[in-house]
N, C-alpha and C positions, 0 to 999 in steps of 0.2 A: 504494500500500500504506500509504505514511503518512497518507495523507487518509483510507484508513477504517480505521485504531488508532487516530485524533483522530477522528473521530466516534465510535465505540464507548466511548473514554475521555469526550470530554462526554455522551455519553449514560447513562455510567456515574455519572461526577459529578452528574448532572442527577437521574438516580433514587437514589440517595443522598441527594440533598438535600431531595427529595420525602419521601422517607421518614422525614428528619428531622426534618421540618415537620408529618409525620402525628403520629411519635412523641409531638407534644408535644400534641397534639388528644387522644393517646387516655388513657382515662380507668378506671382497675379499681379492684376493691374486692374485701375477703375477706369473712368469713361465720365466723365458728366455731361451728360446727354443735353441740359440746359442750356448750357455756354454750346454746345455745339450748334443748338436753333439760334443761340446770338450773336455767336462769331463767325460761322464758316460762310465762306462766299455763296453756298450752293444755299444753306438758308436764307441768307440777305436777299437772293436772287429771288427764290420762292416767294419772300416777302412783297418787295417790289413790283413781281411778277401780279400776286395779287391783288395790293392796290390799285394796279394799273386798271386790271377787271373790274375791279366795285368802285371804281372810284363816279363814274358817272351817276352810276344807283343810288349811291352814298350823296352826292349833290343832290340828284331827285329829291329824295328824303328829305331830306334839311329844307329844301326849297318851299317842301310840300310842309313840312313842319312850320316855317316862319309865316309861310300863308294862313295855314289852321290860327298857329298864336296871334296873327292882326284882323283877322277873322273872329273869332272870341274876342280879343279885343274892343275891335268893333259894336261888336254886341254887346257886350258891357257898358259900354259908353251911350249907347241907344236905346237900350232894353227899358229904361224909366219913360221913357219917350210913345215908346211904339203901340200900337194897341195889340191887345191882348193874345187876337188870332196870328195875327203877325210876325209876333216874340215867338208865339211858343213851332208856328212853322221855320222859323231863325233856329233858336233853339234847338228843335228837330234836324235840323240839316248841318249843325254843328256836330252832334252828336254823333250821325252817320259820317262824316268829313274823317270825324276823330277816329273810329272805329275802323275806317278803311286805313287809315295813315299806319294806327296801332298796327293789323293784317301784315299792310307792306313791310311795315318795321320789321314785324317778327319773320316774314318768308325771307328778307335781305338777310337779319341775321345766320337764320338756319342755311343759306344758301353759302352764304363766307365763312360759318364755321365746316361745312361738308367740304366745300374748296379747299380750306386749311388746315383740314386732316387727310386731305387728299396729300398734298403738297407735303407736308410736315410727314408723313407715311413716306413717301419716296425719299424725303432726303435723309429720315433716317435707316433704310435699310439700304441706301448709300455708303452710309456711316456705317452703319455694322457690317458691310464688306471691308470696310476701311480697315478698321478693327481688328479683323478676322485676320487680312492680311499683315498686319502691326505684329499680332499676337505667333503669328505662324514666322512672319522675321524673323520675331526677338525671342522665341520659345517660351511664348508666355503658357503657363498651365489653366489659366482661368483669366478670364475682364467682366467685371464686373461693371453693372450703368447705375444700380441702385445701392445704398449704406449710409449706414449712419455716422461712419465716421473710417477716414481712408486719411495714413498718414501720404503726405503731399510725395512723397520719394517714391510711391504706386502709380498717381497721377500721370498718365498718358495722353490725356486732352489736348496738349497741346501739339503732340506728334500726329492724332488722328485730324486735327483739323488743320495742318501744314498737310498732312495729304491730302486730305479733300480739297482743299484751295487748291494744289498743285495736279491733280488729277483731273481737272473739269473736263 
């Protein structure tokens, strides 16, 4: 019985020690994915990219907004004035103005945030080729994009995003 709890124990010290030795072979890095949608050219570009798209719509809105606000406005300024069937057809038509502006509003946002996980989607599985190839360089074992805390001497960010810039 004591001859195999002293094999089990050298065999335990033995792969312990094993693992120590790996430990020190193995090799990670992080990634911060954030600074990559605000520094790399290829996100700048996607950014840019889609301003340029909503930027008209984006005008509309507003346009259509400062029309609605002198519009109420207006009615405010009148409404002691006007008679009763009048206000409340103003009134009514304010209402419906708002309610279509609100619509637009909300279809522009949903349309720019689907654009911009469209876009934000490609350039980061851009980035994670980037990465990948980083990692297969430098014989990294692991890269991480998510943690709570990564000493700055793991940090790879600024290597993957001199290759994205340099890759376009």
């Amino acid at each position: 019985m004591k001859s195999l709890s002293r094999q089990i124990s050298a065999a335990v010290l033995m792969s312990t020690m094993a693992l120590a030795a790996h430990a020190q072979e193995f090799k990670a890095g992080f990634v911060n994915t954030d600074r990559i949608f605000r520094e790399a050219s290829t996100a700048k570009a996607a950014q840019a990219k889609l301003e340029t798209e909503f930027a008209k719509r984006e005008k509309d809105l507003v346009d259509a907004g400062n029309a609605l606000k002198a519009a109420s406005d207006k009615f405010e300024r009148e409404a002691p004035t006007l008679p009763e069937s009048q206000r409340t057809t103003r009134q009514r038509q304010l209402v419906d103005q708002d309610r279509e502006f609100q619509r637009k509003r909300r279809e522009f946002q949903e349309d720019l945030n689907s654009r911009k996980n469209e876009e934000l989607s490609a350039v980061l599985e851009r980035a994670n080729r980037v990465v990948k190839s980083v990692a297969e360089a430098e014989k990294y074992d692991v890269i991480l994009q998510e943690a709570v805390y990564i000493n700055p001497k793991h940090d790879i960010t600024d290597k993957v995003i001199k290759a994205l810039n340099g890759a376009k």
